[in-house]
C-alpha positions as CSV (number, residue, x, y, z in Angstrom):
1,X,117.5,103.8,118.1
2,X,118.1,105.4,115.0
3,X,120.0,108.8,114.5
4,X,120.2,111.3,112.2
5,X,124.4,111.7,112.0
6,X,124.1,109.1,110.1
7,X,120.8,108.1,109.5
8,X,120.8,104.5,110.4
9,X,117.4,102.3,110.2
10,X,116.1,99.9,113.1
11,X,112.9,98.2,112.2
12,X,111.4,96.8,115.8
13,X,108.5,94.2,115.4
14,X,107.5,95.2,119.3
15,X,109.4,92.8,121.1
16,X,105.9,90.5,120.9
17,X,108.3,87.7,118.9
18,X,107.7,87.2,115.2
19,X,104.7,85.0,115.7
20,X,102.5,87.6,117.3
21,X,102.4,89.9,114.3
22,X,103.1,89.3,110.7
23,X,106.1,90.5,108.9
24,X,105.0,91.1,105.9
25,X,103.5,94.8,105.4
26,X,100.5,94.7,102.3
27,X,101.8,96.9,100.1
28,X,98.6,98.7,99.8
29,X,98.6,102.6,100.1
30,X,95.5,103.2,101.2
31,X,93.6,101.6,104.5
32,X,89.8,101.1,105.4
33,X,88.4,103.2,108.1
34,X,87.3,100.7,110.4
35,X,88.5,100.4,113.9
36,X,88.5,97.2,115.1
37,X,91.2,95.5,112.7
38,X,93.5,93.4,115.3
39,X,97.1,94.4,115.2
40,X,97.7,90.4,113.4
41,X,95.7,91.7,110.1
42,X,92.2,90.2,110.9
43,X,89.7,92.3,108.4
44,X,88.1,95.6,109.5
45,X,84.5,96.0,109.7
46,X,82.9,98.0,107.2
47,X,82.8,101.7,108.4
48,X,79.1,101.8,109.6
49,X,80.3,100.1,112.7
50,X,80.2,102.9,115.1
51,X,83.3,103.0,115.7
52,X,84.4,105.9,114.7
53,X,81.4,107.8,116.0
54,X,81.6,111.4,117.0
55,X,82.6,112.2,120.6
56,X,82.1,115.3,122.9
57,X,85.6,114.5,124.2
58,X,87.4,114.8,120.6
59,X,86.6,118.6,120.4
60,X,88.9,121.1,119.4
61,X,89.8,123.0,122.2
62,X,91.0,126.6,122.5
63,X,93.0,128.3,120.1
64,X,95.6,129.0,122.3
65,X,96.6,125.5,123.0
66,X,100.3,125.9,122.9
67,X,102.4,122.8,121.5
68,X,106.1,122.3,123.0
69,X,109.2,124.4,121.4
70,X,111.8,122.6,119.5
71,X,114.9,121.9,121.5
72,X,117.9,124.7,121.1
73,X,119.9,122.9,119.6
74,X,117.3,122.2,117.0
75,X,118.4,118.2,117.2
76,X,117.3,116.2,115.0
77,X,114.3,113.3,115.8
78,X,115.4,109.6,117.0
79,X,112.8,107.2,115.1
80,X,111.6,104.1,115.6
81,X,109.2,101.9,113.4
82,X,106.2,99.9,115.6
83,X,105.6,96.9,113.0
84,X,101.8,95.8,113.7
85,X,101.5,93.9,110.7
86,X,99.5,95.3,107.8
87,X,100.0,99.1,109.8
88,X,102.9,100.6,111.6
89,X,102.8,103.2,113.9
90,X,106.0,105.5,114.7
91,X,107.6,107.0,117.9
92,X,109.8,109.9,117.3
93,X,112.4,110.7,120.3
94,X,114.5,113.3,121.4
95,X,116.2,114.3,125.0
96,X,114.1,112.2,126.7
97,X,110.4,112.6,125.3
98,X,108.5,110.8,122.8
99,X,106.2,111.5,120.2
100,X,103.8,109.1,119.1
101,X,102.7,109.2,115.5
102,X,99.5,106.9,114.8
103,X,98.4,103.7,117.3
104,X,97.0,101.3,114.6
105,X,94.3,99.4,115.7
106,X,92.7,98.5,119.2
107,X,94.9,96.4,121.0
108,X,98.0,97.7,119.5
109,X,99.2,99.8,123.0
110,X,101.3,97.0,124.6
111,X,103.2,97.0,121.0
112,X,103.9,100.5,121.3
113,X,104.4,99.9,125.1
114,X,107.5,97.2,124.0
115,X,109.0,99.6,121.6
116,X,109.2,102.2,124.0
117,X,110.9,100.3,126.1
118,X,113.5,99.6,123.6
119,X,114.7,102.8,123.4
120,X,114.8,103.2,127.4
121,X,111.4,104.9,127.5
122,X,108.2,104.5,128.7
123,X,104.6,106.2,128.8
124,X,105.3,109.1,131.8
125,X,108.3,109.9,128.8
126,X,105.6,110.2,125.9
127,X,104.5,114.0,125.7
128,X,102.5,113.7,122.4
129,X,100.5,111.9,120.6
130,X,99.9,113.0,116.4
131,X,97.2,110.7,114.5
132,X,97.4,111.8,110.7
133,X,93.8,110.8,110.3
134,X,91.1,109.2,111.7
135,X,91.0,105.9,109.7
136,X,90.4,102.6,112.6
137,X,93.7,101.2,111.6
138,X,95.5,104.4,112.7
139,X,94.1,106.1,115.7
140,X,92.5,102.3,117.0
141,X,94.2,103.0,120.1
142,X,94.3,106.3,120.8
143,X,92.2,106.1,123.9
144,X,94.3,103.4,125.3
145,X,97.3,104.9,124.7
146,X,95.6,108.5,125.9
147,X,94.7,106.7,129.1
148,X,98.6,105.3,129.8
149,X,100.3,108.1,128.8
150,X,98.9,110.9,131.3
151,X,101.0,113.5,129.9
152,X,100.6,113.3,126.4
153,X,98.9,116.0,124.2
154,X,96.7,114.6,121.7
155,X,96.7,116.1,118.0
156,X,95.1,115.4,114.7
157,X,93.4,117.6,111.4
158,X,90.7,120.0,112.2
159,X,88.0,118.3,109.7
160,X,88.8,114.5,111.4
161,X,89.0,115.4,115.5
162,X,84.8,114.6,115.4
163,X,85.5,110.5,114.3
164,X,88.3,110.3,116.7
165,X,87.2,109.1,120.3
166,X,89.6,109.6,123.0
167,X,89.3,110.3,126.7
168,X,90.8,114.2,126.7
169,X,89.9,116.9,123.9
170,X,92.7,116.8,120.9
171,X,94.3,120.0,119.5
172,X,93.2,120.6,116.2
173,X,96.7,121.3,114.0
174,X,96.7,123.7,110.9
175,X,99.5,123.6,108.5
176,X,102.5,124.6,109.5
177,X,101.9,124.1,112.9
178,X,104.6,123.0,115.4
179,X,104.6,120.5,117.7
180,X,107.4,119.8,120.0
181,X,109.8,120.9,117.1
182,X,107.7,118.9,114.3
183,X,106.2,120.7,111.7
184,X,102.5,119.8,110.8
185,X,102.1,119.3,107.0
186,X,98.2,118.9,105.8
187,X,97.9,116.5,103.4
188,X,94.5,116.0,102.7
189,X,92.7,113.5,100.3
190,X,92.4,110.1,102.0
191,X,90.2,111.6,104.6
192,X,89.7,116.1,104.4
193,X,91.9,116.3,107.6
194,X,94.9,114.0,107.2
195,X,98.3,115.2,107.9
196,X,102.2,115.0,108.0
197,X,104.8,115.0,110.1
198,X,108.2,116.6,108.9
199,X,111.5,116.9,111.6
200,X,113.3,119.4,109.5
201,X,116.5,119.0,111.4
202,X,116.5,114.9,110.7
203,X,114.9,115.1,106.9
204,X,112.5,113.1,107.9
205,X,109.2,113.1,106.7
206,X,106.0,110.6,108.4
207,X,102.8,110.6,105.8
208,X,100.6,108.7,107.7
209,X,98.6,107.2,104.4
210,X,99.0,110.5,102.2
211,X,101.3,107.7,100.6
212,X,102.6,103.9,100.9
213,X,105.4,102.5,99.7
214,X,106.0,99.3,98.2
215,X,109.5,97.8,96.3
216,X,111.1,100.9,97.9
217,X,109.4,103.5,95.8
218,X,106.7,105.7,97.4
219,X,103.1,104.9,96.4
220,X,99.6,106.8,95.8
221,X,97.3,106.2,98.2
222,X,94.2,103.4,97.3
223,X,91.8,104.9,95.7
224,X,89.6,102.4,97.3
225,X,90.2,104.1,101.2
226,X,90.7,107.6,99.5
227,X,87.9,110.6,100.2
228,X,89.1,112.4,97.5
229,X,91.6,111.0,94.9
230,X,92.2,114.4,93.5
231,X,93.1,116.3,96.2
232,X,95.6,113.2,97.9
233,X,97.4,113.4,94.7
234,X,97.8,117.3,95.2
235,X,99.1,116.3,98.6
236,X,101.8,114.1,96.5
237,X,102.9,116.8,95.1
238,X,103.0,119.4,97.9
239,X,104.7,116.4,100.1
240,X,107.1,115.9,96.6
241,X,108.1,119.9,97.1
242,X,109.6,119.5,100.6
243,X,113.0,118.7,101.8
244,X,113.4,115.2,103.5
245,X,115.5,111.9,103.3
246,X,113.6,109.5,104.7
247,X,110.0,108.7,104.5
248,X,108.1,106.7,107.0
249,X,104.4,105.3,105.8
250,X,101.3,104.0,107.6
251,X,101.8,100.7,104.9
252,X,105.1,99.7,103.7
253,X,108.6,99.9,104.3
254,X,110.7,102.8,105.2
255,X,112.6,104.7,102.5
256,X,115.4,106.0,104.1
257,X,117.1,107.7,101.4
258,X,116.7,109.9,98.7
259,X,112.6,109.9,99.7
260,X,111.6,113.1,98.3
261,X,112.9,113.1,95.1
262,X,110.8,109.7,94.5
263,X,107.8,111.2,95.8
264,X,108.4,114.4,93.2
265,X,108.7,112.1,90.8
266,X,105.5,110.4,91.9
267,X,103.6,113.7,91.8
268,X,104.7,114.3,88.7
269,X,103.5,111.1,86.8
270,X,99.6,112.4,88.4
């Protein structure tokens, strides 16, 4: 498990043995919004599949939904990487409870399932569940993981919660939002409701596919998967303007230090 005094990096390929999922990430920022991409890289449907049809279960529910108060002593996030391949998905830890940023595709939950146990958790420990945007490859198990983790509070942008089929109504998250001591960044431009994670207190900074990294500099997203390529590189710069060492990505490697200066200096090349 990593921590944050120092920061130390543990990359976990799910404990599924490096046959069952490839090891090298694409270094591609952006990713296609099918669903039904298997966690080993096989190509994603073109998005008039269905499957990321609108659901009366993904409906933003009451304003008042509260989300969890950081810890008092404001500690800083445990992270740890679940390698799927072309995609990775993130669990964030801290006195006991995970949170689960992105699932990648259908199929991915005993993955996720395997890294949790390699930080001494499991699902009845996972209180949250944050998909930075609706794209197959990143909320492709949401249900499933929904459906094991009873507990868990799902979360995602306002203008994505109608794609994103799950069995119990998401809380639609605004920026600046917190959630369990995480602060909701949006970060729109690959799809109008994508958005980032920052743990203040670990400078750490998850992007979902705002950005990608590849040779251990931060990337724009493809323009190929982006909604709006204007607007995702505005998000480059807003992301570029916060304070954070590391930054995790939905395609690439970590960049564990130094990560926001690269990304102002991303922003700033447009």
């Amino acid at each position: 498990m990593q921590t944050w005094t120092p920061i130390h990096r543990r990359t976990l390929l799910a404990d599924l043995g490096r046959g069952a999922f490839a090891l090298a990430v694409v270094s591609v920022a952006g990713c296609a919004p099918a669903a039904s991409a298997s966690p080993g890289g096989s190509p994603a449907p073109s998005p008039g599949d269905g499957s990321a049809a609108p659901s009366d279960d993904a409906t933003t529910p009451p304003s008042d939904a509260p989300s969890a108060p950081p810890s008092a002593s404001g500690a800083a996030f445990a992270w740890e990487r679940v390698n799927l391949g072309f995609v990775s998905a993130y669990i964030l830890s801290r006195d006991g409870e995970a949170v689960i940023v992105d699932t990648g595709t259908g199929g991915s939950a005993e993955a996720i399932e395997a890294s949790l146990a390699a930080v001494s958790l499991d699902w009845e420990a996972v209180g949250h569940l944050i998909l930075t945007h609706q794209h197959g490859d990143h909320v492709g198990s949401a249900a499933d993981v929904m459906e094991r983790a009873p507990a868990a509070v799902g979360y995602a942008g306002a203008e994505d919660l109608p794609a994103i089929v799950v069995p119990r109504p998401l809380t639609a998250v605004a920026d600046g939002d917190d959630v369990f001591g995480l602060t909701i960044i949006t970060t729109p431009g690959q799809t109008p409701g994508s958005i980032s994670v920052l743990d203040q207190a670990g400078g750490l900074l998850v992007a979902g596919d705002a950005l990608g990294t590849g040779g251990g500099v931060p990337m724009l997203p493809g323009a190929q998967f982006t909604a709006d390529m204007d607007v995702a590189k505005e998000s480059v710069v807003k992301i570029g303007g916060l304070v954070f060492e590391t930054l995790l990505v939905g395609h690439g490697d970590p960049i564990e230090s130094g990560a926001a200066a690269l990304v102002a200096e991303l922003g700033a090349a447009g």
